[in-house]
N, C-alpha and C positions, 0 to 999 in steps of 0.2 A: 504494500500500500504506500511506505514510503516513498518506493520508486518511483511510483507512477505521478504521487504527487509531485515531485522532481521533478521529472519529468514534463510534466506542466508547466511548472514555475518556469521552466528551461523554455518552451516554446514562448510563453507569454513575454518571457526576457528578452529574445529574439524577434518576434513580430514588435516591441515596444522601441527595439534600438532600430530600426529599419524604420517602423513609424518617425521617427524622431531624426531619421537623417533624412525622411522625406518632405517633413513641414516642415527643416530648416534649412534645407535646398530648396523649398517651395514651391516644391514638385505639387503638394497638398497644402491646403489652404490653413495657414494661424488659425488659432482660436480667439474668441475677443479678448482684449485687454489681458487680465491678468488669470484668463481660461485656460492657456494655451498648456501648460501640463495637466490638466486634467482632458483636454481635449486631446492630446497624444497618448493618454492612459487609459481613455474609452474608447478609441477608436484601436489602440493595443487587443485590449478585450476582445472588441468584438471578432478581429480577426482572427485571434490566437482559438477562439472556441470552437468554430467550426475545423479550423486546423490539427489540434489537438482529438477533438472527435473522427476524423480519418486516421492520422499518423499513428496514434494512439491506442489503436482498438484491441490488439494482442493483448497489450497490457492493461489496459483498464478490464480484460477480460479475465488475465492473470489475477489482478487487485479484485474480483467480484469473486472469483472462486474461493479466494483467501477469506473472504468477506461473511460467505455461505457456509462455510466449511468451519469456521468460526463460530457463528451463531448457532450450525447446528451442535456443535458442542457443546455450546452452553446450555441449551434447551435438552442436552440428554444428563448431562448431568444435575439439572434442575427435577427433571422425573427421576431421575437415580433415589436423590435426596427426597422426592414425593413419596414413592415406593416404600423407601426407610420408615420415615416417617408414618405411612401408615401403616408401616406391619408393625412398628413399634405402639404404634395405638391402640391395634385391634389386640395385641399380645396384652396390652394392659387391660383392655375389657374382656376381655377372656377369663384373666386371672381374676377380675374383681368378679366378674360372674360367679365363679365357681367358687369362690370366699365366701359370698354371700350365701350359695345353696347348701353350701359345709355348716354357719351355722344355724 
């Protein structure tokens, strides 16, 4: 998961530094007044996301598996502890049952 975040940060890095040689070659138009880094950091964005969703898809595929594979472990170990949990209940109404018909 780390990777892929990486990974990201990596492409956004790179469509932001190509954005930013473009608006001040003026290839792309400034942003108003004192807009213009954030107007080079939304127009980063928007590029990097569709980009990242192509180049990216192995490994965001890899980071989903890890994701899935994750949770369903925790979800079995969670009924593990359910299981316990109730056979240790029923074990106690067992015993107070038959306590009770002893006296």
């Amino acid at each position: 998961m780390l990777r892929y975040t990486l990974m990201r940060l990596g492409v956004f890095v790179a469509c932001f530094v190509v954005v930013w040689g473009l608006v001040y070659s003026g290839v792309v138009p400034r942003g108003l007044g004192a807009s213009n880094g954030m107007w080079v950091v939304l127009l980063s964005l928007v590029l990097s996301a569709p980009i990242s969703f192509v180049v990216l898809r192995k490994e965001r595929d890899r980071a989903s598996l890890q994701v899935v594979q994750k949770v369903d472990r925790v979800k079995a170990n969670l009924e593990a502890n359910r299981t316990q949990e109730d056979s240790a209940d029923d074990s106690a109404r067992a015993q107070g049952q038959t306590q009770g018909q002893a006296s």
